[in-house]
N, C-alpha and C positions, 0 to 999 in steps of 0.2 A: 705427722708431717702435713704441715698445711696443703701444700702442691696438690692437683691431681695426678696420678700417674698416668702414663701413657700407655702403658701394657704392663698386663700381669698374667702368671703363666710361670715355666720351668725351661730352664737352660738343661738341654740334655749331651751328656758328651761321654758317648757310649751308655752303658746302664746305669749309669749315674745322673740324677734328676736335680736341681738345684733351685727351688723354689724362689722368682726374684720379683724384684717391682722395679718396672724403667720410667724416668722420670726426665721431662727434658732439661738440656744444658743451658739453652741460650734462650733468652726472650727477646722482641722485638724493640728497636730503639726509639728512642723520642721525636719518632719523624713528626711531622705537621703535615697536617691534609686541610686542602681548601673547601670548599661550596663554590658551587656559579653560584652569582647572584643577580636579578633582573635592577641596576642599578637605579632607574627611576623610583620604582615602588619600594628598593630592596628587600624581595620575594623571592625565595629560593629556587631554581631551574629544577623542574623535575621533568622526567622523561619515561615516556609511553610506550607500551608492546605495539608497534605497527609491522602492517605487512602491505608492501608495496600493490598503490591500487584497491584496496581494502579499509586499510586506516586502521587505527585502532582495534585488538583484539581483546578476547579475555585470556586468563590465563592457563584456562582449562581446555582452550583450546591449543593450544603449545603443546608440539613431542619435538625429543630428537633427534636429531640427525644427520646421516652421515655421508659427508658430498662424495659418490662413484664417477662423477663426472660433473661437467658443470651444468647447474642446475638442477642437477640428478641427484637424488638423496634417498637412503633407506632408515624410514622410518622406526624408531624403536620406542617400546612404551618403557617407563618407568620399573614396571613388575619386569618386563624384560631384561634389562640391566641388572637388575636386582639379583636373579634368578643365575645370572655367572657368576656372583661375585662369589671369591674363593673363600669357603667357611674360616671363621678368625679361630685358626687353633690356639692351646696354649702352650706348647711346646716348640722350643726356639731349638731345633738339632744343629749340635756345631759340627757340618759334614766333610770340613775341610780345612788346612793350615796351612799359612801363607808367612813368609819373611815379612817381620814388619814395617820392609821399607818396600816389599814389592807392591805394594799398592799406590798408583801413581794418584797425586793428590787432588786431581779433576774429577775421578772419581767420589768423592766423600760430599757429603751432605749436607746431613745435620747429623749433629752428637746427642747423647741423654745417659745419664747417671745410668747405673745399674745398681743398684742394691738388695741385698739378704732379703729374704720377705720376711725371716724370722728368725727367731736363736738359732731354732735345730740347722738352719742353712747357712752357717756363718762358717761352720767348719769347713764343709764343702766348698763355697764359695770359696775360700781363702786357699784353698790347695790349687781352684781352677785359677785362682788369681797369681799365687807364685809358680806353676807350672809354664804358665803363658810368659812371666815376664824371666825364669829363668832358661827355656827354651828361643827367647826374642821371639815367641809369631804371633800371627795374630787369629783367634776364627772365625769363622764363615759360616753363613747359615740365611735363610730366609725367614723372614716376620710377618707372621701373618695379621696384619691390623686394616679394621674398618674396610673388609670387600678384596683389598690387595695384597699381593705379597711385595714385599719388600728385602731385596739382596742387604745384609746385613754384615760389618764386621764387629769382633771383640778384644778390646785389649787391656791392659793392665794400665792404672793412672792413680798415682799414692797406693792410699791403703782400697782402692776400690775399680771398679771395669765401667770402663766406656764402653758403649753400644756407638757405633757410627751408619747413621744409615749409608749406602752406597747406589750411585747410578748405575744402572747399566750399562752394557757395552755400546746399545743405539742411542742411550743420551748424550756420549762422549765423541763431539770431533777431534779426531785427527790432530793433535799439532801441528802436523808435516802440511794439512792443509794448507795454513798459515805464514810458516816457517820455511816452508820450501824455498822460498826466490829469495831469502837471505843470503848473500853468497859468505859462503864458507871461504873465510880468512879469519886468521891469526892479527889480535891487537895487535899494534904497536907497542915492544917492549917498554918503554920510555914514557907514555901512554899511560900505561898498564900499570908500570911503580907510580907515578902519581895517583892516579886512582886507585891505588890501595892502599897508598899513604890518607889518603881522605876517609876510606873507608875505616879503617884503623884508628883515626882519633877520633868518628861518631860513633863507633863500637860502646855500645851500652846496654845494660841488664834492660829487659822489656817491661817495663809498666803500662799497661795497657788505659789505665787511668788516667793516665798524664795526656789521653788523646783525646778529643771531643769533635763534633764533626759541627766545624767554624759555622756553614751553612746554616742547620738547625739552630743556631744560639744566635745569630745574626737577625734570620726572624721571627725568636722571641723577641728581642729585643728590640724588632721594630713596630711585635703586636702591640707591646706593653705603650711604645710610644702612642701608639694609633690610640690606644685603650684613654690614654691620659688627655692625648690633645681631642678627645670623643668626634674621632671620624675627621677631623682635618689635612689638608692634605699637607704632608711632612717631607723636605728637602734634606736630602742626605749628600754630604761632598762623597764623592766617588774617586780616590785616586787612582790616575790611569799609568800605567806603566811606560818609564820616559821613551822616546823612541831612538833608535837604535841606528849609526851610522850608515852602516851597511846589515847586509843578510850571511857575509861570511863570518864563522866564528871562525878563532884563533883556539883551538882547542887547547893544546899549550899554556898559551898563557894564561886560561883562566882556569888551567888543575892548577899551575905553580901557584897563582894569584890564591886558589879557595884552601890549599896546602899553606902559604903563609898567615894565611887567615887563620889557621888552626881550626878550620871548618865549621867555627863560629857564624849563628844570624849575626843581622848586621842587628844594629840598635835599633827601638822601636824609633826613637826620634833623633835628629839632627840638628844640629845649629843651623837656621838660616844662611845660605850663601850668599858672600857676598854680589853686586849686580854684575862685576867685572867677570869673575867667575861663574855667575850664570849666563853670560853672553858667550861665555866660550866652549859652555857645554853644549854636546851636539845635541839639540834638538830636545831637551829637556820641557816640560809644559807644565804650568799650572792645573790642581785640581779640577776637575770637571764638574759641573753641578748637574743633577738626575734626580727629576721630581719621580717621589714614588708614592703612590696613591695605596 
């Protein structure tokens, strides 16, 4: 397998060892990252270790440190750090099982393959595999990778086990935080069958494929332009959204309205309106033009 794996080591569940290699799930997406640039000279902005009052350091002169108060900081060397960190065992003990919905979903991470490391483990594996998904749980264990441990869960996915790494309980706020001043009421029944009538005809199998994140492809599309017109500055029409009579919605009428729609977008284009029926529209506006450099 080309991949590197992420950990290697033994799934243990009781006296039984299961030699595995975990590999991660998800890779990073096609984001775009800038440079500052010093536009006169167009020379790249770099930035310097200062210490207020001093100016400029080296970098051997850097530790770190940890604010007790303000201003106040307890110094730590690097061997210091070093010398906590929890030895990276290779044995993954699954010391607990949990319902696989009891895990509420703020807690979960990041995912990574689990796979056999080898034939003799394939047996094994496959009984830890149909036990887990013929019991519904999921287990639990700690991972010890690079210095930390890490709360871990396992569960069953096709012919093979997800590893999910898991927060802990001080990485997770509160919903209630949040949610508390929502006042507790009941939809409107009437309400309620419209918006599930809506719900109901966008109801579709999930393709994840079919999503792309408009942002990132927008610009490309505008480097590629920069690229061709070499550094010229490029005018792009910006449609602004028409403006709006009022600030009260008719909540009503626009379930029925998006319900007779059949929950259909609208089309990408329109026939031009006529000028009489654009005078009558409220507050409808031309295109806006937005130089972007």
């Amino acid at each position: 397998m080309a991949a590197r794996a992420y950990w290697q080591g033994q799934i243990r569940l009781a006296l039984v060892s299961i030699p595995v290699e975990i590999y991660p799930a998800t890779r990073s997406g096609a984001a775009i990252s800038f440079h500052q640039i010093h536009e006169p000279t167009g020379k790249r902005i770099r930035y310097e270790k200062v210490a207020p009052g001093v100016g400029p350091v080296d970098r051997d002169e850097i530790l770190k440190g940890f604010e007790i108060s303000k201003g106040n900081y307890v110094l730590l060397e690097d061997e210091e750090i070093e010398a906590v960190k929890i030895e990276s065992r290779k044995t993954l003990d699954l010391v607990q099982f949990v319902d696989a919905d009891a895990i509420d979903v703020l807690y979960y991470e990041k995912p990574y393959f689990v796979l056999p490391a080898d034939d003799l483990a394939e047996e094994a594996y496959a009984v830890l595999r149909d036990a887990l998904r013929t019991t519904k749980k999921v287990g639990l264990g700690q991972l010890s990778v690079r210095g930390r441990e890490q709360l871990v869960s396992l569960k069953p996915c096709g012919k093979g086990l997800i590893l999910e790494v898991l927060r802990y309980a001080d990485e997770v706020t509160r919903a209630q935080k949040y949610f508390g001043s929502i006042p507790d009421r009941k939809a409107d029944p009437d309400l309620l069958d419209l918006a599930t009538a809506i719900i109901d005809k966008k109801t579709a199998p999930f393709h994840p494929e079919e999503f792309h994140d408009r942002y990132v492809d927008a610009l490309q599309r505008l480097i590629e332009k920069k690229k061709k017109a070499k550094g010229k500055r490029i005018i792009e029409d910006v449609e602004e959204p028409s403006a709006k009579g009022g600030n009260v919605i008719d909540l009503m009428a626009a379930l029925k309205k998006s319900v007779g729609e059949g929950g259909r977008a609208a089309p990408a284009k329109k026939a031009p309106a006529k000028k009489a029926s654009a005078k009558a529209a409220s507050g409808s506006r031309a295109p806006a033009k937005r130089n972007i450099s």
